[in-house]
C-alpha positions in Angstrom: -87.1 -2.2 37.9 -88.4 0.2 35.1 -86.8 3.8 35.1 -89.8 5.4 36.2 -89.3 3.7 39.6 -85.6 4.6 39.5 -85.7 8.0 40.5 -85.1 9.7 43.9 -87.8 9.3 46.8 -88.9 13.1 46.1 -87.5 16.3 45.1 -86.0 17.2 48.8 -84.1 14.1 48.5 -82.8 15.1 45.7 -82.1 18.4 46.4 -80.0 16.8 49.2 -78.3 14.5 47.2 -77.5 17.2 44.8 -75.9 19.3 47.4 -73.7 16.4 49.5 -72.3 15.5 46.4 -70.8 19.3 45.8 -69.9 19.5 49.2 -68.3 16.6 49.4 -66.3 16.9 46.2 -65.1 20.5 47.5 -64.2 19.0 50.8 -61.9 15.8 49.2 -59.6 18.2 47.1 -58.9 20.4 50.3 -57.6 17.4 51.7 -53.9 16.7 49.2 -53.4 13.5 48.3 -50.7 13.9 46.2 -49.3 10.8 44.6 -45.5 11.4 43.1 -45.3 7.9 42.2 -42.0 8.0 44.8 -42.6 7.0 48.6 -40.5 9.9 49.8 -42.8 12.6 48.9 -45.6 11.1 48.0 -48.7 12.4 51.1 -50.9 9.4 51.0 -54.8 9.0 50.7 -54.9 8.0 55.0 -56.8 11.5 55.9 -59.2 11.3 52.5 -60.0 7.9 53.4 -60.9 8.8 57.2 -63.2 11.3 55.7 -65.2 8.8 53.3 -65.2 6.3 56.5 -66.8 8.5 58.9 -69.1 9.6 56.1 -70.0 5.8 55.3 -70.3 4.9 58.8 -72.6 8.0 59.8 -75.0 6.9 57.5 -74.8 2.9 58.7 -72.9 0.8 56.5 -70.3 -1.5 57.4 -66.9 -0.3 55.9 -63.6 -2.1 55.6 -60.4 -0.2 55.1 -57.3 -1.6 53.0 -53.7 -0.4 54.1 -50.6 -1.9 52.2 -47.3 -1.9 53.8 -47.3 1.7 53.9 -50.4 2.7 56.2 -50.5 6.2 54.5 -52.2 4.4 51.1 -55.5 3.9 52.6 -58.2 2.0 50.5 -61.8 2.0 51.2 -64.9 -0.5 50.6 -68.8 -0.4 51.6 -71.4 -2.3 50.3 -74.7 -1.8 49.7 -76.8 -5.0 50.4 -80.1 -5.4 48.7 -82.6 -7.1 50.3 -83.9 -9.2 47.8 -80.6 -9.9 44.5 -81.6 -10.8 41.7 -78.1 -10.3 39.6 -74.4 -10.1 40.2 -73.4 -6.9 42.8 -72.2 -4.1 41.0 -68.7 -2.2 41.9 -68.6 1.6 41.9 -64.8 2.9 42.0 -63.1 5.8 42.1 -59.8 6.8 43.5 -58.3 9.4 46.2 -55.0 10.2 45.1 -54.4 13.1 42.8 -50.9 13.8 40.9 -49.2 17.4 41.7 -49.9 20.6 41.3 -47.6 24.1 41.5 -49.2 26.5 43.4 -47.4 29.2 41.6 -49.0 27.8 38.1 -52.9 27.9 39.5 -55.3 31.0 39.8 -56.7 29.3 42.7 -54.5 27.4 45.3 -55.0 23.7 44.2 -55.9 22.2 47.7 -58.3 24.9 48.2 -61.3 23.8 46.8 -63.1 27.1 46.2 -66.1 26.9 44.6 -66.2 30.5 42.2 -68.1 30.9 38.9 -69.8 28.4 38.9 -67.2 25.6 39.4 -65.5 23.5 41.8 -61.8 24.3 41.5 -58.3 22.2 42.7 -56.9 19.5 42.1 -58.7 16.0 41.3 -61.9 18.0 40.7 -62.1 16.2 37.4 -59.5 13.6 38.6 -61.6 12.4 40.0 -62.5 13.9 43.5 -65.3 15.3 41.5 -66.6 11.5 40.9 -65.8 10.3 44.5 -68.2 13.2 46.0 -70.8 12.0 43.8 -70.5 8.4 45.0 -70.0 9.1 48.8 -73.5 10.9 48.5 -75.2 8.3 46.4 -74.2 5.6 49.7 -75.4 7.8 51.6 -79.0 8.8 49.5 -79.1 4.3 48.7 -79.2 4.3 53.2 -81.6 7.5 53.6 -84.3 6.3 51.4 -83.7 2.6 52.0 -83.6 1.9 48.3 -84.8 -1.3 47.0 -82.3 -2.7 44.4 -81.8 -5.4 42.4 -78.2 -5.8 43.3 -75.6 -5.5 45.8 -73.8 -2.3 45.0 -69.9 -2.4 46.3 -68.4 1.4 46.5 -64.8 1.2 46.1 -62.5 4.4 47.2 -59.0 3.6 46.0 -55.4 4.4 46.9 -52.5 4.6 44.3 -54.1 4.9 40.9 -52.2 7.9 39.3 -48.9 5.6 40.3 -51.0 2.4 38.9 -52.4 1.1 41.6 -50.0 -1.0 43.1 -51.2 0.2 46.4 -54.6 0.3 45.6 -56.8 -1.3 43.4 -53.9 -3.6 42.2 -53.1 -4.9 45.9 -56.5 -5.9 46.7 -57.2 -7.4 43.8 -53.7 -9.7 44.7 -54.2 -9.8 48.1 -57.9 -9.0 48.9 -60.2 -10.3 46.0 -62.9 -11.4 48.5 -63.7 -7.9 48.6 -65.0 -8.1 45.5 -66.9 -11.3 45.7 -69.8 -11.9 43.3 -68.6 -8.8 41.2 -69.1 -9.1 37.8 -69.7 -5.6 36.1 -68.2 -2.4 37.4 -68.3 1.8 36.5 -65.6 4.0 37.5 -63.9 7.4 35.7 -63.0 8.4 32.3 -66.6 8.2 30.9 -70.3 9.5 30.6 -69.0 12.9 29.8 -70.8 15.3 26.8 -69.4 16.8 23.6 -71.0 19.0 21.9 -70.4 18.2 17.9 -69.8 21.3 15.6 -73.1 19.5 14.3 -74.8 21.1 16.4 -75.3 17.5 18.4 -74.4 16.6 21.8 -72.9 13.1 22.5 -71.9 11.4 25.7 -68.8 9.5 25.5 -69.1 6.0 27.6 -65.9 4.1 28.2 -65.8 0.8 26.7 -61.9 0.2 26.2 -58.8 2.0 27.2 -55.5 1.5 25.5 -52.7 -0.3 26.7 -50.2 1.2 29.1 -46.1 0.4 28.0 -43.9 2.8 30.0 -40.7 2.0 27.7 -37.0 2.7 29.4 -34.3 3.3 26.4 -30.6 2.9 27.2 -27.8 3.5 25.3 -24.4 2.5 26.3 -21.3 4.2 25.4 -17.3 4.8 26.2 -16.8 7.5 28.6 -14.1 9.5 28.7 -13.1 13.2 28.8 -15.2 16.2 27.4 -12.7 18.7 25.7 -11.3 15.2 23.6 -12.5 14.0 20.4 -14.7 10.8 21.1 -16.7 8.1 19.5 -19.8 6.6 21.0 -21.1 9.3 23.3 -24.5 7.6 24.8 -26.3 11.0 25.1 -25.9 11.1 21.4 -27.3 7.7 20.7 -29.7 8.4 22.5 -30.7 11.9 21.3 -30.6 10.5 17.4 -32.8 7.4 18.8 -35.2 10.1 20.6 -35.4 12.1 16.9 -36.7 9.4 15.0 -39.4 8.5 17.8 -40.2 12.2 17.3 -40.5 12.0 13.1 -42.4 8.8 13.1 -46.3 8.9 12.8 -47.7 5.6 13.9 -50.6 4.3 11.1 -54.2 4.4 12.2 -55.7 1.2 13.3 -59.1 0.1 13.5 -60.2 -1.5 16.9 -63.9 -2.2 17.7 -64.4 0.8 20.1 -63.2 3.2 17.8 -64.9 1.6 14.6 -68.5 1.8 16.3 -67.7 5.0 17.6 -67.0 6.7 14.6 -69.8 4.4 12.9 -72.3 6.2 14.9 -71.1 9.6 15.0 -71.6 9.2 11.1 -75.3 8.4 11.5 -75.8 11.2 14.1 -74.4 13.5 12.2 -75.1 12.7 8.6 -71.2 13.4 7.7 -68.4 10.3 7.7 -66.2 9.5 10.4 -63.7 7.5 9.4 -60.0 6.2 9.9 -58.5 7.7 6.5 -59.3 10.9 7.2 -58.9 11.5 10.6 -57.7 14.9 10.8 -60.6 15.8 8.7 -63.2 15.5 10.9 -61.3 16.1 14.4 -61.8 19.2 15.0 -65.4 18.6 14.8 -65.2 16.6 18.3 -64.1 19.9 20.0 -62.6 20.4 23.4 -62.3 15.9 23.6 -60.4 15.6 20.3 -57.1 15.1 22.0 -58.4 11.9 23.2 -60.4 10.6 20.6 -57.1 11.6 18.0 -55.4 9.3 20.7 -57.5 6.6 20.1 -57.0 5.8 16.6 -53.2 5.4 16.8 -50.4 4.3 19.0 -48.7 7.2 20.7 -45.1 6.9 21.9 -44.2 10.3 23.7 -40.3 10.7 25.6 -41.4 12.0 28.9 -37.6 11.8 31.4 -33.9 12.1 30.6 -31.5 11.0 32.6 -27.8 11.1 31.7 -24.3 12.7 33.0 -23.2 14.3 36.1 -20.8 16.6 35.1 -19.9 19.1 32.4 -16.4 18.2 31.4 -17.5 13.7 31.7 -18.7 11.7 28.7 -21.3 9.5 30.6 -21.1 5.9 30.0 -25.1 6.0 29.9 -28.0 7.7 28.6 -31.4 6.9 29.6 -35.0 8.2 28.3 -38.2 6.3 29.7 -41.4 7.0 26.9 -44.9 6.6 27.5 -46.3 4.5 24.9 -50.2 3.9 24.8 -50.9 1.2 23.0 -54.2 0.1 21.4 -56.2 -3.5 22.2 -54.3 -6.6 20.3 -51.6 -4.2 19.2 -48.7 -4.4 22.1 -46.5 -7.0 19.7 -46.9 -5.1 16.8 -45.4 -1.9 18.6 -42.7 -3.6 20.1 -41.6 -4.5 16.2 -42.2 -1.5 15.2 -40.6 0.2 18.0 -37.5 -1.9 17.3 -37.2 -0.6 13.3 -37.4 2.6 14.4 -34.5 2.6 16.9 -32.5 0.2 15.5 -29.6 -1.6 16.9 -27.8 0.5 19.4 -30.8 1.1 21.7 -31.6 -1.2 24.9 -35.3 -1.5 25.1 -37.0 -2.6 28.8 -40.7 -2.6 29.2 -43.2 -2.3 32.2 -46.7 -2.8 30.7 -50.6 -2.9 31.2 -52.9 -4.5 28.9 -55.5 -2.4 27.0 -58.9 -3.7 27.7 -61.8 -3.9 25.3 -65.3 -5.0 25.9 -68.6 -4.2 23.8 -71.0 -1.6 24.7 -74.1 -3.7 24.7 -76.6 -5.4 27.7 -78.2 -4.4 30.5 -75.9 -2.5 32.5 -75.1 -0.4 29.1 -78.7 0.2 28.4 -79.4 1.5 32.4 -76.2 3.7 32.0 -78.4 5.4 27.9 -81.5 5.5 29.7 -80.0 7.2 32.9 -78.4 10.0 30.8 -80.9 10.2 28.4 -83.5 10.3 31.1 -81.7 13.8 32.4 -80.8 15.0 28.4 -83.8 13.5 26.4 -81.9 15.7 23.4 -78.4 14.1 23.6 -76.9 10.7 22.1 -75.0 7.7 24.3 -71.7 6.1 22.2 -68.8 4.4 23.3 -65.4 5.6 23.1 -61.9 4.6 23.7 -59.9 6.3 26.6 -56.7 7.1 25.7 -55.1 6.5 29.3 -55.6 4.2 32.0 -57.5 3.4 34.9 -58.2 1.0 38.3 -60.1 -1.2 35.7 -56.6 -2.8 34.4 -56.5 -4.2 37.6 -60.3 -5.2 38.3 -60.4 -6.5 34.9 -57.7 -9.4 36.3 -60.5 -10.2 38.3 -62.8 -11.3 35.2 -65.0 -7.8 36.0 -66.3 -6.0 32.4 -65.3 -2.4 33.2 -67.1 1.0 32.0 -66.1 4.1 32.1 -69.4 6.0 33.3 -68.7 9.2 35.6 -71.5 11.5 33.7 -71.1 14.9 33.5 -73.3 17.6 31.3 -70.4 20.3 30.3 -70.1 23.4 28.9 -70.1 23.6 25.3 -66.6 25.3 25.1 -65.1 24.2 27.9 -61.6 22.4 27.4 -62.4 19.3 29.7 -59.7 17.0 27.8 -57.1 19.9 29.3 -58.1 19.3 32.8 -56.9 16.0 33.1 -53.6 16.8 35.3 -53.5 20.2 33.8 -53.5 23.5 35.5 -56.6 25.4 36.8 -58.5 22.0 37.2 -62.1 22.4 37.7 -65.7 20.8 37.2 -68.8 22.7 36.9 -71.4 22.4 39.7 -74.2 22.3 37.8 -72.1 19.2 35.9 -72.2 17.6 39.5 -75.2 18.1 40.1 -76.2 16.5 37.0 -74.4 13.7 37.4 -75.6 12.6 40.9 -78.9 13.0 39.1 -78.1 10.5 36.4 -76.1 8.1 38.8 -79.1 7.8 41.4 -81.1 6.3 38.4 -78.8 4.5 37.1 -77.9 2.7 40.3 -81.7 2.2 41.1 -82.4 0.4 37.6 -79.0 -1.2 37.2 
């Protein structure tokens, strides 16, 4: 299908499209679906889901819901059934869990969804309620107009991703995979955004690869004993010294593919070089995203918990740390060495890991997602990038599924977008909704 045919039925249909997919976004973050990573307090994506279903189901598909042990982590799949395939279905994901948020932090109540300024404000607006609106409209536009596609498309609503998805995406992929049958390609978050270069240039950043995920616990054993004697081997001091020199190491930048091509074509976009041995050179050039991209050249090993002691006047016989380490593609053995030098002896090291993934930004389904934005910003330039967290798509990618990153958004020149990921006073402009919905219907029609 050429890209001329890929564009909504007519401008009312749009228009509609356009304002579901705010509506809907507003309506997902007032419902909390906070994920603490720990069962106890953690409020589950049950309500969320009901919402999606009856929206689904309204407009006539055939929905399936997915419910682990705990029937609070609700997961939720539609499909979109083309009447005539010619290629592989395609699998649109996004997820319904958000992590927490202090009311007494925010200027707007996080839950509340208040739409002010011109944004959509609360939590998940960027993470990604924001991207699940858009989606739940697109189903529901595909149904209206009775869309003829090329391809099956599967939407996927997942539970459990800010905890990794062992509830969600990472369940059915173990316990479910005919939901995804025939899937070879999917898009989901942490991609298609813009940046606008101090070039004067504006870029939007596809996902190709996302690093590895190593959440590292470090123990250090020691004697206990009494607080007011003089002691040797105090654990909380091992550990503090071990901590330090995570702290005063700088990891070496590493070319990967992503990050090579990247940078090769930011240097051809904007006439000035991008390149690995001067990286804090040209950061700040990439604006409000170059805490990512910085990310993305590099390992980075950060100390996020301590846990040690229970008392004032008691040596503890243990000190723990855990340390989120994100890793880049082909690296994870190299770290672990590295990691090992710079600790030395007297540190237990246990690891709980996800593999980076990696996969060129090239074919058909990467030329629908250039032509899609560039058919809404005929100024603007498409590269890949590196995401310097993770997604669902460690867990699709078990399934053999090549992954993107594509939930396109047309931002604000100085807005701090990178900040907004889990940060306070999370929001997503309307008009960059309403732009991506745009992009998205074409994309999915000429996909």
């Amino acid at each position: 299908m050429t890209l001329s045919a890929a564009v909504s039925a007519d401008a009312g249909e749009r228009n509609r499209l356009e304002d579901e997919a705010v509506a809907y976004a507003a309506d997902l973050i007032r419902i909390d679906t906070t994920n603490t990573g720990d069962p106890a307090t953690t409020v589950g994506e049950r309500e969320a889901a009901e919402y999606v279903v009856a929206r689904l189901v309204d407009a006539g598909y055939e929905v399936e819901t997915y419910a682990p042990q705990d029937k609070r982590r609700v997961s939720v799949i539609a499909r979109y059934r083309s009447e005539a395939p010619i290629r592989s279905p395609l699998l649109v994901h996004g997820h319904l869990d958000v992590v927490p948020a202090d009311p007494d932090e925010w200027s707007v109540p996080p839950f509340s969804g208040e739409i002010r300024d011109g944004y959509i404000w609360g939590r998940g607006a960027v993470d990604m309620k924001g991207m699940v609106g858009m989606m739940l409209a697109l189903a529901r536009s595909l149904r209206r107009t009775r869309a003829r596609l090329d391809r099956d498309i599967v939407f996927a609503f997942f539970a459990d991703e800010e905890a990794g998805g062992t509830h969600g995406s990472g369940w059915l992929v173990d316990n479910h995979p005919e939901a995804f049958a025939g899937v070879e390609e999917a898009i989901g978050e942490a991609g298609g955004f813009s940046v606008e270069l101090d070039s004067g240039h504006r870029v939007y950043l596809v996902q190709a690869a996302e690093k590895g995920k190593r959440w590292l616990t470090l123990r250090a054993n020691g004697n206990p004993g009494h607080g007011s004697m003089l002691h040797q081997g105090n654990a909380i001091t091992d550990l503090g010294t071990a901590l330090g020199r995570i702290g005063n190491h700088e990891f070496p930048a590493t070319p990967t593919r992503t990050v090579t091509e990247l940078l090769r074509r930011l240097s051809e976009i904007t006439g000035q070089q991008y390149g690995y041995d001067d990286v804090d050179d040209w950061l700040g050039s990439l604006g409000p995203v170059a805490p990512i991209i910085g990310a993305t050249v590099r390992e980075t090993v950060e100390p996020t918990v301590l846990r040690a002691g229970y008392k004032a006047n008691v040596i503890p016989s243990q000190a723990e740390a855990q340390i989120d380490c994100r890793v880049l593609p082909g690296r994870s053995d190299a770290l672990t060495r590295e990691l090992a030098d710079v600790l030395g002896d007297n540190i237990e090291m246990h690891w709980h890991e996800q593999d980076a993934l990696e996969t060129s930004f090239d074919g058909d389904l990467a030329d629908a997602m250039t032509q899609a934005l560039l058919a809404e910003d005929p100024d603007a330039h498409v590269v890949p990038y590196m995401f310097s967290a993770a997604t669902d798509a460690k867990r699709l990618a078990r399934l053999g599924i090549r992954c993107f990153g594509f939930t396109p958004l047309r931002l604000p020149p100085d807005l701090a977008f990178a900040s907004l990921f889990h940060g306070i006073d999370e929001r997503v402009p309307v008009d960059a909704i309403r732009f991506g919905v745009r992009v998205l219907d074409r994309f999915l029609r000429a996909a």
